[in-house]
DRENDO-1510 file (C-alpha; in Angstrom, 1 decimal, always signed):
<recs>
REC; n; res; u; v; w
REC; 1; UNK; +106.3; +46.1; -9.6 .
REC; 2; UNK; +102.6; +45.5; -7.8 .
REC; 3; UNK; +101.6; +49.4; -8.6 .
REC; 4; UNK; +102.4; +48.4; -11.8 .
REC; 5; UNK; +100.9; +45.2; -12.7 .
REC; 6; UNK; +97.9; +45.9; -10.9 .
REC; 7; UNK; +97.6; +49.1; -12.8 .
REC; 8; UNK; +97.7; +47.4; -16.1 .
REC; 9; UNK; +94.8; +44.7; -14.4 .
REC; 10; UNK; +92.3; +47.1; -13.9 .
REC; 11; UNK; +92.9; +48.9; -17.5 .
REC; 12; UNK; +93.1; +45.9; -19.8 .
REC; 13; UNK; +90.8; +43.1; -17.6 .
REC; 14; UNK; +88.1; +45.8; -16.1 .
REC; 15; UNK; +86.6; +46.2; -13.0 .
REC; 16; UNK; +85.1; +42.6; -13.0 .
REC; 17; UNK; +88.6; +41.4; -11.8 .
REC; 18; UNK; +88.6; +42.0; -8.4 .
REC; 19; UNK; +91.5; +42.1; -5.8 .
REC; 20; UNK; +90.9; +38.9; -3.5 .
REC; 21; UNK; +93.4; +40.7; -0.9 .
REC; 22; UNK; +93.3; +44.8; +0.0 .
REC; 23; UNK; +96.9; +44.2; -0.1 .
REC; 24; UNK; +98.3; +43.6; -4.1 .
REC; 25; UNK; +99.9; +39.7; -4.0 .
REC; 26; UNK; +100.6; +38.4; -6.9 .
REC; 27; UNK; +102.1; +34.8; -6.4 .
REC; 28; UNK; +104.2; +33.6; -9.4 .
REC; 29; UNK; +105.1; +30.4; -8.2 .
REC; 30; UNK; +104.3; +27.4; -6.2 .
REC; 31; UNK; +105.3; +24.2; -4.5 .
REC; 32; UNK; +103.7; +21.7; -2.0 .
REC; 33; UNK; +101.7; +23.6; +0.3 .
REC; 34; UNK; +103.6; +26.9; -0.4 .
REC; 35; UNK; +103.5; +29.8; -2.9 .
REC; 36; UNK; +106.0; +32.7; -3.4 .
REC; 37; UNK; +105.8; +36.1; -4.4 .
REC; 38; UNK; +107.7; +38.2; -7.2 .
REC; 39; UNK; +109.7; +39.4; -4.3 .
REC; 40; UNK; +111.0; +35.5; -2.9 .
REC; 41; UNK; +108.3; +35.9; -0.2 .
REC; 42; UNK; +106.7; +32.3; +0.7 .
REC; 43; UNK; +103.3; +31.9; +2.0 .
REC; 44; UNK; +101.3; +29.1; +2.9 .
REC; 45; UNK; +98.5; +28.0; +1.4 .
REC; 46; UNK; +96.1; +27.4; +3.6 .
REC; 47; UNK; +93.1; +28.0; +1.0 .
REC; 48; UNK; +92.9; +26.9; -2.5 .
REC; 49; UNK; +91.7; +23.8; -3.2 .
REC; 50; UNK; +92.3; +23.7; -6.7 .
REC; 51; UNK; +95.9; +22.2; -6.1 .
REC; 52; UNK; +94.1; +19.1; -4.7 .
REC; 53; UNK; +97.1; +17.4; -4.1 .
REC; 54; UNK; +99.7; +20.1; -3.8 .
REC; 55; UNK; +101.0; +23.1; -6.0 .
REC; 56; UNK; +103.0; +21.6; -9.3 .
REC; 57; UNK; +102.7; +17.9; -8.0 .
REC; 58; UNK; +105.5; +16.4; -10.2 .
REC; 59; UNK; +103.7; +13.3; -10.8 .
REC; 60; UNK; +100.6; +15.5; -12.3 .
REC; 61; UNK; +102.8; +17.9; -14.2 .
REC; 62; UNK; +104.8; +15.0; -15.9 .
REC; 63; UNK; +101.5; +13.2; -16.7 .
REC; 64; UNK; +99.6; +16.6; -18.6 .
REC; 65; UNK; +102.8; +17.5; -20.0 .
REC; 66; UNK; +104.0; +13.9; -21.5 .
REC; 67; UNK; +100.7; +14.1; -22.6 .
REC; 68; UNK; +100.4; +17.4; -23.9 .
REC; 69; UNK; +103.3; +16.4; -25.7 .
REC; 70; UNK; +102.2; +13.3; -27.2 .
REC; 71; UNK; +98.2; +13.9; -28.5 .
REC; 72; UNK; +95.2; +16.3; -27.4 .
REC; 73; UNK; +91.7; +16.6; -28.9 .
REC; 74; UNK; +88.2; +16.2; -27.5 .
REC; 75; UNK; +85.9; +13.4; -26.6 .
REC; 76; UNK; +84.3; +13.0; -30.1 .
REC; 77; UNK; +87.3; +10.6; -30.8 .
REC; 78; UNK; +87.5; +7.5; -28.3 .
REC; 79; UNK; +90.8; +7.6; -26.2 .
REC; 80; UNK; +91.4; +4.7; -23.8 .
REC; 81; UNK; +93.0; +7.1; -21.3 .
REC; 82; UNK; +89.9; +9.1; -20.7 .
REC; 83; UNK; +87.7; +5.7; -20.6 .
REC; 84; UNK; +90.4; +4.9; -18.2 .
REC; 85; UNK; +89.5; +7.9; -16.0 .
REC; 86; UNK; +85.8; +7.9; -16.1 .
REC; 87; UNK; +86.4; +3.8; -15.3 .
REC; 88; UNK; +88.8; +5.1; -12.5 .
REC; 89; UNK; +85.7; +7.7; -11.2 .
REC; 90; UNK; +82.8; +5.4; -11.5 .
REC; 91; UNK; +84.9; +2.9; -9.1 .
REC; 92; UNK; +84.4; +5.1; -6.2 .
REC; 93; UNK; +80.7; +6.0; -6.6 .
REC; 94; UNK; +78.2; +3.7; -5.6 .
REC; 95; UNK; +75.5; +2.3; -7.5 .
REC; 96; UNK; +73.9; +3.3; -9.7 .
REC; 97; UNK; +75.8; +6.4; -10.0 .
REC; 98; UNK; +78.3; +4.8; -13.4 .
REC; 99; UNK; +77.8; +7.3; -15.8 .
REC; 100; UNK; +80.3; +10.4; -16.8 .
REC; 101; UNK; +80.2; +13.6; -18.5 .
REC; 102; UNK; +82.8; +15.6; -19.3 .
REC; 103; UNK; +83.1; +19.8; -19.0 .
REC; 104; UNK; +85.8; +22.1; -18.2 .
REC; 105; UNK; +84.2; +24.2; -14.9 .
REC; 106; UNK; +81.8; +23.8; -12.1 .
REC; 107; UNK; +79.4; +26.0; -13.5 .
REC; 108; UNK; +79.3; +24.1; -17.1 .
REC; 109; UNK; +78.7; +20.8; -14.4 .
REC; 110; UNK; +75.6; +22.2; -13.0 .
REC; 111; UNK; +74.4; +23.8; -16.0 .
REC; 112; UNK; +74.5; +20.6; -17.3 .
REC; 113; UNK; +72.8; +18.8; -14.3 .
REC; 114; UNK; +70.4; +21.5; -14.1 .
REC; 115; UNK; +69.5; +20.1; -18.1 .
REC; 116; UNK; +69.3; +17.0; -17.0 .
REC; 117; UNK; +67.3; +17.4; -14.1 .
REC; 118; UNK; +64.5; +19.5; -16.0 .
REC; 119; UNK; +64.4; +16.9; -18.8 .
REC; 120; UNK; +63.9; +14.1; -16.5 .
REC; 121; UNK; +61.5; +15.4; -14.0 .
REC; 122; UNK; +59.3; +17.9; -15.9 .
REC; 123; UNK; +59.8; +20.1; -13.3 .
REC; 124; UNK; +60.8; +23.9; -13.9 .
REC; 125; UNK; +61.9; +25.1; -10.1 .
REC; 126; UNK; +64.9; +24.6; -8.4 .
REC; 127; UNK; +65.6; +24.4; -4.4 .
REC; 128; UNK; +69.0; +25.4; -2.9 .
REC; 129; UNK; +69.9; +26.8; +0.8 .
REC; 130; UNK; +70.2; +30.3; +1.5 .
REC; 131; UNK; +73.5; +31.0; +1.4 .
REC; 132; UNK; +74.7; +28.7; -1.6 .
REC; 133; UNK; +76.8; +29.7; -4.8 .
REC; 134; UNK; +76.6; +27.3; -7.6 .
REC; 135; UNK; +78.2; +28.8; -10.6 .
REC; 136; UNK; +77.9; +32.3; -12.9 .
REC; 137; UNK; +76.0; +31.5; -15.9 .
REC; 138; UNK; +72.6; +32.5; -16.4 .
REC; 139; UNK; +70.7; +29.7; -15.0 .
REC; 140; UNK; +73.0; +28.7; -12.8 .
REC; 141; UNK; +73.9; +32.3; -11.4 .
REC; 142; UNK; +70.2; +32.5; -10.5 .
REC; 143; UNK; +71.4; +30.0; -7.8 .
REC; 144; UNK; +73.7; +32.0; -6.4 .
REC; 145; UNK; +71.4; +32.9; -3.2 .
REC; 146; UNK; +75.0; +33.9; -1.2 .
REC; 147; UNK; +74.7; +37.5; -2.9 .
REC; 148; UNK; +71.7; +38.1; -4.4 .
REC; 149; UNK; +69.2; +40.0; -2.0 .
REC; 150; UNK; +66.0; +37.9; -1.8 .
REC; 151; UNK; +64.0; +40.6; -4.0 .
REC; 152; UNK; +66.0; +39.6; -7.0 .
REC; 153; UNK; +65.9; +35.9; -6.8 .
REC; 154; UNK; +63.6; +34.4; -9.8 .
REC; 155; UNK; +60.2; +33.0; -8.9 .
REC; 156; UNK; +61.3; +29.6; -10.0 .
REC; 157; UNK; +64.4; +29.7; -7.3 .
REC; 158; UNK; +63.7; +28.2; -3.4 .
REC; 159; UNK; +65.9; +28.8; -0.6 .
REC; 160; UNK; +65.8; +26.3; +2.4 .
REC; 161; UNK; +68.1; +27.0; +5.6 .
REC; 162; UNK; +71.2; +25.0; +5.9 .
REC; 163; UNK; +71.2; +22.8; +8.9 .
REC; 164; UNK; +73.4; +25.2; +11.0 .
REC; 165; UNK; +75.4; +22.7; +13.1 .
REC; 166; UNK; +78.3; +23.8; +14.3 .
REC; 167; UNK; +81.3; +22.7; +16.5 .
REC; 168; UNK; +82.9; +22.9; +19.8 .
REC; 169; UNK; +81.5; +26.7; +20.5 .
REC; 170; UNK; +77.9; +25.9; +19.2 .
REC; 171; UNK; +75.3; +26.6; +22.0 .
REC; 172; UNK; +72.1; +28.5; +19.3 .
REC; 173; UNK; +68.6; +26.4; +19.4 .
REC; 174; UNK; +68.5; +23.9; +16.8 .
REC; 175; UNK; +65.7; +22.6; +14.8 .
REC; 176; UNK; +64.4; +19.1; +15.2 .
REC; 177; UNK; +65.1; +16.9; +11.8 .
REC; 178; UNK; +61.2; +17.4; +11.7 .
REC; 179; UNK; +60.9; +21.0; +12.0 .
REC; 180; UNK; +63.7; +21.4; +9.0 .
REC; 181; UNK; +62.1; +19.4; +7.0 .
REC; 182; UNK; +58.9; +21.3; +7.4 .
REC; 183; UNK; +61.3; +24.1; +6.3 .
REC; 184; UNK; +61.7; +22.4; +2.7 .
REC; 185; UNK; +57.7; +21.2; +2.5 .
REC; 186; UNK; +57.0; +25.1; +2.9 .
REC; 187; UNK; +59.6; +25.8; -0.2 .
REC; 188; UNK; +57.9; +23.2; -2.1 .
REC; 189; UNK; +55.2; +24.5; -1.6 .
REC; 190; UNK; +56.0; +28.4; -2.3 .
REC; 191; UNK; +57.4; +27.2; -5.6 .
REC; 192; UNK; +53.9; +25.2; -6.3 .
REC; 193; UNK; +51.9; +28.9; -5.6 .
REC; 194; UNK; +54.6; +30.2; -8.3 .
REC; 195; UNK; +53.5; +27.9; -10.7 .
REC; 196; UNK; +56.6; +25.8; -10.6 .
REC; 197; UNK; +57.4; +22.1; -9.7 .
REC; 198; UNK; +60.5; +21.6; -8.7 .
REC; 199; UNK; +63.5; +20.2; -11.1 .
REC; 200; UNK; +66.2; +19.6; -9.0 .
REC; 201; UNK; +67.6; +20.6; -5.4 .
REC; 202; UNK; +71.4; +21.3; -5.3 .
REC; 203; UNK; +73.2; +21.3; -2.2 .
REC; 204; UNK; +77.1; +21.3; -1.4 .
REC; 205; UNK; +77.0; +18.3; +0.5 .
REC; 206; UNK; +78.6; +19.7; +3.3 .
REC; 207; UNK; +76.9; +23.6; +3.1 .
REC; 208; UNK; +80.2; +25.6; +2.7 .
REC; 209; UNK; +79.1; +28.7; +1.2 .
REC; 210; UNK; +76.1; +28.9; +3.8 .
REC; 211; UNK; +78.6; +28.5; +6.5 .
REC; 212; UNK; +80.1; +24.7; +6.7 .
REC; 213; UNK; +77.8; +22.5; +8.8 .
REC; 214; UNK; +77.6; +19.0; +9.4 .
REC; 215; UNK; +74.6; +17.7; +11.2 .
REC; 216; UNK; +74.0; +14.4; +13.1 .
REC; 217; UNK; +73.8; +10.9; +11.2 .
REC; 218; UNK; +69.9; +10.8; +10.1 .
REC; 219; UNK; +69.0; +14.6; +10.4 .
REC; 220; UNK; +68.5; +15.3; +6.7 .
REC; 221; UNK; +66.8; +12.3; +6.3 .
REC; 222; UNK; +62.9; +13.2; +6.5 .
REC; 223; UNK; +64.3; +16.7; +4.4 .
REC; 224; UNK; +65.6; +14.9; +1.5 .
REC; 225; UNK; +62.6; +12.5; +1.6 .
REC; 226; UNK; +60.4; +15.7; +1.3 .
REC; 227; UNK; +62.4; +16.7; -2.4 .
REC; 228; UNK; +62.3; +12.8; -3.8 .
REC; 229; UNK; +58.1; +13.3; -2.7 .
REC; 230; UNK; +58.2; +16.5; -4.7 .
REC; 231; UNK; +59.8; +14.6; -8.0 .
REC; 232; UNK; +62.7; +16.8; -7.9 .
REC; 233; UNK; +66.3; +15.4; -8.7 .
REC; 234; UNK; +69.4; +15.7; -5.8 .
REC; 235; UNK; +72.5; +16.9; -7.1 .
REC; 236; UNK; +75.2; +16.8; -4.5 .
REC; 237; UNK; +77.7; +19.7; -5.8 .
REC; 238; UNK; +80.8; +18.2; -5.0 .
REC; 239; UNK; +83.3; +21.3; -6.4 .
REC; 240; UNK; +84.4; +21.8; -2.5 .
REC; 241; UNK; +84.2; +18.5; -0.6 .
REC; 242; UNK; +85.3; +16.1; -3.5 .
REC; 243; UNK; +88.5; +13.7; -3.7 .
REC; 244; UNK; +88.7; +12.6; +0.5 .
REC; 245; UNK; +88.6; +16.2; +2.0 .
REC; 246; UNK; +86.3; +15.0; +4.5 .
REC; 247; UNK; +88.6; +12.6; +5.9 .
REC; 248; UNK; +86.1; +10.5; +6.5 .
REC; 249; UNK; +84.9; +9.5; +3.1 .
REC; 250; UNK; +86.2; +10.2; -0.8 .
REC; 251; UNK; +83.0; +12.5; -1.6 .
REC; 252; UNK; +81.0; +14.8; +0.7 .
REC; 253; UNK; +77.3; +12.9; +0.0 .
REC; 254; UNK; +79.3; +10.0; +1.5 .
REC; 255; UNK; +80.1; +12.1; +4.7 .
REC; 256; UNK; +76.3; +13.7; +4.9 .
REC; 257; UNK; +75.1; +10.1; +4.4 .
REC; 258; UNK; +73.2; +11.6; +1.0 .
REC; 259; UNK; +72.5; +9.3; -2.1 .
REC; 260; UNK; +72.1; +11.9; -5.1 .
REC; 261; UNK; +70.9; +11.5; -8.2 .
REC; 262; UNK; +74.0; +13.5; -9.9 .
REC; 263; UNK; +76.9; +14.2; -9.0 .
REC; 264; UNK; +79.1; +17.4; -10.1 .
REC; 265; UNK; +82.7; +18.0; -9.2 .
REC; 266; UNK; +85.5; +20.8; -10.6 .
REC; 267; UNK; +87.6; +22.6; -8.6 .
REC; 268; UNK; +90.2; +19.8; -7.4 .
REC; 269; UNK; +89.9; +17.3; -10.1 .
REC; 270; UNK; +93.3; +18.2; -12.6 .
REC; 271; UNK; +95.1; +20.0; -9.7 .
REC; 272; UNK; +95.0; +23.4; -11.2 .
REC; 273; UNK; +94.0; +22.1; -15.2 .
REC; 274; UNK; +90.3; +22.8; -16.3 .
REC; 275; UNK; +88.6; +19.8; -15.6 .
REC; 276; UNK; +84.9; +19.0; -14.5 .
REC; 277; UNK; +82.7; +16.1; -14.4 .
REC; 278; UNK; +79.1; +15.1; -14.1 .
REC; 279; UNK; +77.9; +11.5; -12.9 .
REC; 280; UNK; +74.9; +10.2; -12.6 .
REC; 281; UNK; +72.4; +7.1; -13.7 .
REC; 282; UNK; +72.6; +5.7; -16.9 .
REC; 283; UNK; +68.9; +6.4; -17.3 .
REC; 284; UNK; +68.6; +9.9; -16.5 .
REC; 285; UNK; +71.2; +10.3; -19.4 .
REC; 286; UNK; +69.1; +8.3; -22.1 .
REC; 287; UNK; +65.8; +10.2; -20.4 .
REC; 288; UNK; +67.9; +13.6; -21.3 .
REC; 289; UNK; +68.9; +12.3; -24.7 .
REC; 290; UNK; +65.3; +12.2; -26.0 .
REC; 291; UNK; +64.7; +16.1; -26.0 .
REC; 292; UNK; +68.2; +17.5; -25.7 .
REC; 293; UNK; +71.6; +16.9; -26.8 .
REC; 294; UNK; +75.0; +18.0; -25.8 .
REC; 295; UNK; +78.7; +18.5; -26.2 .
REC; 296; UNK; +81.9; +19.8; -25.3 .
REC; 297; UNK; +84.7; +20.5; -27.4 .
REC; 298; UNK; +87.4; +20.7; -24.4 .
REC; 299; UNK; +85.8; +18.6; -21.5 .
REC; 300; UNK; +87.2; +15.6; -21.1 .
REC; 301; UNK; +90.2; +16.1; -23.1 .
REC; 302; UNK; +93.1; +13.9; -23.0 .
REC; 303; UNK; +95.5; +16.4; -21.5 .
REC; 304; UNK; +92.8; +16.8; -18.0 .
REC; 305; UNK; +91.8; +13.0; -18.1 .
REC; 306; UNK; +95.9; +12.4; -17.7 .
REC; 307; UNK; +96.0; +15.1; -14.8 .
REC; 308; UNK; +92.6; +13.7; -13.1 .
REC; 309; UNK; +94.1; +9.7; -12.9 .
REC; 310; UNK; +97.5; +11.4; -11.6 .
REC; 311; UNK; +95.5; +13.4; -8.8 .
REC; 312; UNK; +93.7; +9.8; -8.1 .
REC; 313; UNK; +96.9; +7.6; -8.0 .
REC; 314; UNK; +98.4; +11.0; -5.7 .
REC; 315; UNK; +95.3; +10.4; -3.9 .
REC; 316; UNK; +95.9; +6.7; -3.1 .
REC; 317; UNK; +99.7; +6.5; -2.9 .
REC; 318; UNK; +100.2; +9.3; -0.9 .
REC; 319; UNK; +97.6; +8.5; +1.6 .
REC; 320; UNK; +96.1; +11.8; +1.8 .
REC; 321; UNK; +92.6; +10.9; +2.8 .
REC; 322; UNK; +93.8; +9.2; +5.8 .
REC; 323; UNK; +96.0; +12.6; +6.0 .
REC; 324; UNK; +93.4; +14.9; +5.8 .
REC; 325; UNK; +91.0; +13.1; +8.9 .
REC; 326; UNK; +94.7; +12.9; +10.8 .
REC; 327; UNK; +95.5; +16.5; +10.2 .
REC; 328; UNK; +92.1; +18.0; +10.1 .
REC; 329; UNK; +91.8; +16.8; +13.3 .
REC; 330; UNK; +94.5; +18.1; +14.7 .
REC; 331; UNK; +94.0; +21.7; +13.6 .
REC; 332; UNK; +90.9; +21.9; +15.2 .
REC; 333; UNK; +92.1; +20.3; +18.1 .
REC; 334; UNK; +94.8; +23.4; +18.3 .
REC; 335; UNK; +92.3; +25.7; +17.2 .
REC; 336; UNK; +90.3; +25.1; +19.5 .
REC; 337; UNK; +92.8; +25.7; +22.2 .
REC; 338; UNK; +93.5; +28.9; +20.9 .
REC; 339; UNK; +89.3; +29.6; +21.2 .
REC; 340; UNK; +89.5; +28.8; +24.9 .
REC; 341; UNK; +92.1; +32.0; +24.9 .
REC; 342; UNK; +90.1; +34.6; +23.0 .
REC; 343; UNK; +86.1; +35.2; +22.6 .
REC; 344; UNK; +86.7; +36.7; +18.9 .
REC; 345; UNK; +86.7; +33.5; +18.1 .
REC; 346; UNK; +82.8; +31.9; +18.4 .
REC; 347; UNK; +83.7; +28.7; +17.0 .
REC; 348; UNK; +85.6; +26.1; +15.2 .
REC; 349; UNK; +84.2; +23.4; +12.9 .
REC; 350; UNK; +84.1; +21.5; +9.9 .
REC; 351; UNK; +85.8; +18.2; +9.0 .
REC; 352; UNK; +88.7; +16.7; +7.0 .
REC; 353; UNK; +90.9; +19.4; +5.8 .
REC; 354; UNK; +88.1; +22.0; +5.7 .
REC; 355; UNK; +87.6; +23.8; +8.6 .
REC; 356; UNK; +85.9; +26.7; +10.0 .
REC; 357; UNK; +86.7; +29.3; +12.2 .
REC; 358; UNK; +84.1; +31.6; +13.3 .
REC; 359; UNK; +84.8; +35.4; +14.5 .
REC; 360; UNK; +81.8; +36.9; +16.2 .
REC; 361; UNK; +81.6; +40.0; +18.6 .
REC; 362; UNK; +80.7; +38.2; +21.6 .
REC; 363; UNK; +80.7; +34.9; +21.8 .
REC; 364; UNK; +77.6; +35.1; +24.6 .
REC; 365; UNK; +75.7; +35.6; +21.4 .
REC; 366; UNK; +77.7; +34.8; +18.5 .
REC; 367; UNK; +77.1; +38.4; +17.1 .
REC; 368; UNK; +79.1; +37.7; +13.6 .
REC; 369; UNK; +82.4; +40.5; +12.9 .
REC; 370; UNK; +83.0; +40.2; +9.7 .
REC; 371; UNK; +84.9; +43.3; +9.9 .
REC; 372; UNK; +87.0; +41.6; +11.9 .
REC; 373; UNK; +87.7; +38.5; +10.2 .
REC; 374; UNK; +88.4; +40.6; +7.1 .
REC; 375; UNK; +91.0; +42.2; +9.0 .
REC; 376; UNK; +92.5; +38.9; +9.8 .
REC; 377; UNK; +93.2; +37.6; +6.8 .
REC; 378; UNK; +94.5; +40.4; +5.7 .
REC; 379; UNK; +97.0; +40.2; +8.4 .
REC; 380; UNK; +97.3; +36.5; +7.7 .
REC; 381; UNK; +98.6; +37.4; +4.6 .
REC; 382; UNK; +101.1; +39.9; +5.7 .
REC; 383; UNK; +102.0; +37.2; +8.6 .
REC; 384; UNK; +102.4; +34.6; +5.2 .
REC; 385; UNK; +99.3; +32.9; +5.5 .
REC; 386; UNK; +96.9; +32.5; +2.8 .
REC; 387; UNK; +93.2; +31.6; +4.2 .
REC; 388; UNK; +89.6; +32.8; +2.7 .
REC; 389; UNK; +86.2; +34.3; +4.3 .
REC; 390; UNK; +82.6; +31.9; +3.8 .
REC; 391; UNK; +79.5; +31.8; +5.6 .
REC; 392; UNK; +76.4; +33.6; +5.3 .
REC; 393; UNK; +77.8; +36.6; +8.0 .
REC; 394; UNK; +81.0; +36.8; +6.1 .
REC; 395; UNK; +82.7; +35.8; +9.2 .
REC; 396; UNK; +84.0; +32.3; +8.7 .
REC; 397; UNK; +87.8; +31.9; +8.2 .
REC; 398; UNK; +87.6; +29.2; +6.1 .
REC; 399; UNK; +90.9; +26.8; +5.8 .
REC; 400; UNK; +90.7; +24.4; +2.8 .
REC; 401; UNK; +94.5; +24.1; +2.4 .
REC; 402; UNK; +96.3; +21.2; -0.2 .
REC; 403; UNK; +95.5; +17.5; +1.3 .
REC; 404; UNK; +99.4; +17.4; +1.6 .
REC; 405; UNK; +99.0; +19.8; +4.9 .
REC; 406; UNK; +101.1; +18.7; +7.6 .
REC; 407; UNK; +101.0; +18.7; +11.4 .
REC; 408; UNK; +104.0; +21.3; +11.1 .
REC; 409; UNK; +101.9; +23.3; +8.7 .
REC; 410; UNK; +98.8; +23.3; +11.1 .
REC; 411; UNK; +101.4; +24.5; +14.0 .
REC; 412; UNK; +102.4; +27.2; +11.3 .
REC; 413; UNK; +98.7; +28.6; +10.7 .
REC; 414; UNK; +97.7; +28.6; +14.5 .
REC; 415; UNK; +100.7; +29.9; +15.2 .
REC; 416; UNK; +100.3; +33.0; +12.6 .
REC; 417; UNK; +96.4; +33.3; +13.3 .
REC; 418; UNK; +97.7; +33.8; +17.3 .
REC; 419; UNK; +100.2; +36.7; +16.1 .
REC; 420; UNK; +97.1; +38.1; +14.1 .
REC; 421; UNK; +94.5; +38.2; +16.8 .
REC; 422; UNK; +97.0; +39.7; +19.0 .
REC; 423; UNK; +97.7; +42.6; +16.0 .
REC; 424; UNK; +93.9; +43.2; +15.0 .
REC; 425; UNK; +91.8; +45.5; +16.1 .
REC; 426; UNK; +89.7; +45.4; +18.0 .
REC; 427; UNK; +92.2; +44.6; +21.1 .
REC; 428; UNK; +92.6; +41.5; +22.3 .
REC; 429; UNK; +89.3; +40.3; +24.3 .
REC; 430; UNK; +90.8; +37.1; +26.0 .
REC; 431; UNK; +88.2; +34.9; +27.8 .
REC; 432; UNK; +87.5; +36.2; +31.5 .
REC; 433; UNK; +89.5; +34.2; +34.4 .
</recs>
C-alpha cells in the first residue's frame, strides 16, 4: 500500500512534497494524543501542534461541522460569531493590543504584519535571528534565515543571534544582556550602510527554529530597547508558542516578558482548520489604511471562527494551560534523568509542553550530531513515537505534542526515546562512573 501511494505522491504532487520520515507513514486517523496508520498501527503524537487541543476534539469537530452545516462565507458580511471570537482573542491580550485580522496561514499573518509594519514606520529592512523561519511567500520567505546560506539573504534582511540559553546541560559562555544587545545595534546598523531602516523585527517569542531558548527575566530588555530606538515595529510570531504552551502564560511574549506591537498566530488556532490571525493597535491599522488596503476571502470565516472559540472554551474547561506547566515539567524532569545516563544527550530545555532535547557528540563540548538525532526519530517512529528535529545544528529533538499530554504519555516517550538510544548507532556512550 505505502509503495504505492507514495509512488503516486511523487508523480502527481512533485518533488516539492517531501517525505517528513525516511520511512513511508502515512497516518489516516487520529484521536487524543494518538494517530494510526493504514495498517491499525498507533503512534503517539509527540509533535504536531496543529491539534492544539487534541486530534478530532469532539467539541471542535461538532462546532465546525454544525456550523459548516448551518452557514459559511467570509468576513465582508458581519457574523456575530466571528465578532464573538476576535472579542474572545482581544480578552487575553493586553493593552493596547485589541485589534484582529483575519487570514488562513502563518505566512498570510506575517505577510500581513510585514505590510503593516512598512506602512507605519517608513522603514524598508527587517531584523530576525539567525536561525528563524517565518513563512514561504516571497517577502516573507526572505526571512527564512534557518536555510538560506548568508550569501543569498537580501540586503534589506538582518540576522541577530538568538539568546542561546539553555537548560540543565548548558555550561557555553553567555553574553551579557549588554553585549547582545550590541549584537542588534551592529544589525541596525549594517542595514543603515545598506540603505535600509528597519520596518519591523520578528522574533518567535520563544526562538524555536534557532534552537528554543529562554533567557533570564530582563535579558532582552536593553535588545528590544535598541529596535523601538531604531523605529522598527516588534512582531511576536506566535505560530509555535500560542494558546498556554508555555505553561506559564497564554502567549509566548507573555513568557519572554515582550510587549509587541503585532501579534501573529496560526498553527494551533482551529485545531487542524485553516485559521490565522493578526492583532495589534488600533492605530497602526488606521496608519496602514491610508496607503494600503486589504482582504481575505476565506480568513476569518465562520466555519474557523467556530473551531477557534471551541479550541478556547477546550482551552479553559479542560485546564490544559495548568496541564501543560504540570506535564512539561515532568518530562523534563524524566528526561533529564535519562541525560544523567547517556552523554548523546547535551541537553534538555524549553518550557510548557515544548521541549528540547539536544544530541551532541560529546557533551564536554556540545559538538551537535545531527546524524544522530536523525537517526533517532526515525527509530522513534518505528518504536511509535512521532517527535521532530529544530535548532540551528539540526540536532534538537523537539517535543511539541497535543496540550492533552499526560504524565503516562511522557512515561511512554522517555520510555521509547531509552529503547532508541540503546538501538542507534553510534553505541551507547553512557556517562563515565
Amino acid at each position: 500500500m505505502y509503495d504505492t501511494l507514495m509512488e503516486r505522491r511523487a508523480r502527481l504532487l512533485g518533488p516539492m512534497y517531501k517525505q517528513f520520515y525516511q520511512a513511508p507513514f502515512a497516518p489516516v486517523r487520529g484521536e487524543g494524543v494518538w494517530v494510526t496508520d493504514a495498517n491499525g498501527k498507533r503512534y503517539l503524537d509527540a509533535y504536531n501542534n496543529v491539534p492544539h487541543v487534541g486530534h478530532c476534539h469532539p467539541r471542535v469537530v461538532e462546532a465546525a461541522s454544525r456550523q459548516l452545516a448551518t452557514f459559511n462565507s467570509n468576513t465582508r458580511y458581519p457574523s456575530e460569531l466571528i465578532v464573538d471570537y476576535a472579542e474572545r482573542l482581544a480578552e487575553t491580550m493586553p493593552d493596547p493590543l485589541k485589534v484582529c485580522m483575519f487570514v488562513c496561514s502563518g505566512t498570510e499573518a506575517n505577510e500581513l504584519a510585514w505590510r503593516i509594519a512598512m506602512a507605519n514606520s517608513g522603514g524598508s529592512g527587517a531584523l530576525i535571528t539567525r536561525s528563524a523561519f517565518h513563512g514561504n511567500s516571497t517577502i516573507i520567505g526572505a526571512l527564512d534565515s534557518s536555510t538560506l546560506p548568508p550569501e543569498r539573504q537580501q540586503g534589506w534582511v538582518a540576522t541577530v543571534p538568538a539568546p542561546e540559553h539553555r537548560g540543565v546541560g548548558d555550561k557555553t559562555p553567555k553574553l551579557t544582556a549588554s553585549e547582545y544587545a550590541e549584537q542588534y545595534r551592529r544589525a541596525i546598523a549594517g542595514l543603515a550602510e545598506r540603505g535600509h531602516r528597519p520596518a519591523a523585527f520578528f522574533a518567535c517569542p520563544v526562538f524555536a527554529s534557532d534552537g528554543l531558548y529562554s533567557p533570564p527575566a530582563g535579558y532582552l530588555d536593553e535588545a528590544i530597547a535598541e529596535v523601538r530606538k531604531s523605529g522598527a515595529l516588534i512582531v511576536a510570531d506566535e505560530v509555535q508558542s500560542a494558546l498556554g504552551r508555555t505553561g506559564t502564560h497564554f502567549w509566548g511574549f507573555q513568557h519572554a516578558g515582550i510587549t509587541p506591537d503585532i501579534v501573529t498566530m496560526a498553527k494551533p488556532m482551529g485545531n487542524g482548520l485553516p485559521l490565522a490571525v493578526v492583532i495589534t493597535r488600533r492605530e497602526l491599522v488606521e496608519g496602514f489604511l491610508k496607503t494600503e488596503r486589504y482582504f481575505n476571502t476565506f480568513g476569518g470565516n465562520q466555519v474557523v471562527a467556530a473551531a477557534g472559540i471551541a479550541v478556547l472554551d477546550v482551552l479553559r474547561d479542560e485546564g490544559l494551560q495548568e496541564n501543560a506547566l504540570d506535564v512539561g515539567a515532568y518530562l523534563r524532569d524524566r528526561l533529564a534523568r535519562l541525560m544523567e545516563k547517556d552523554e548523546r544527550i547535551g541537553d534538555v530545555r524549553g518550557t510548557g509542553l515544548f521541549v528540547g532535547v539536544e544530541i551532541v557528540r560529546d557533551r564536554a563540548n556540545q559538538a551537535p550530531a545531527p546524524e544522530i538525532a536523525r537517526a533517532l526519530i526515525e527509530e522513534l517512529l518505528q518504536q511509535g513515537v512521532l517527535v521532530g528535529i529544530t535548532g540551528a545544528g539540526r540536532n534538537l529533538l523537539k517535543i511539541r505534542p497535543p496540550m492533552i499530554f499526560s504524565k503516562e504519555n511522557a512515561d511512554q516517550l522517555v520510555e521509547a526515546l531509552e529503547r532508541a538510544l540503546r538501538l542507534t548507532y553510534p553505541a551507547v556512550a553512557p556517562v563515565p562512573r
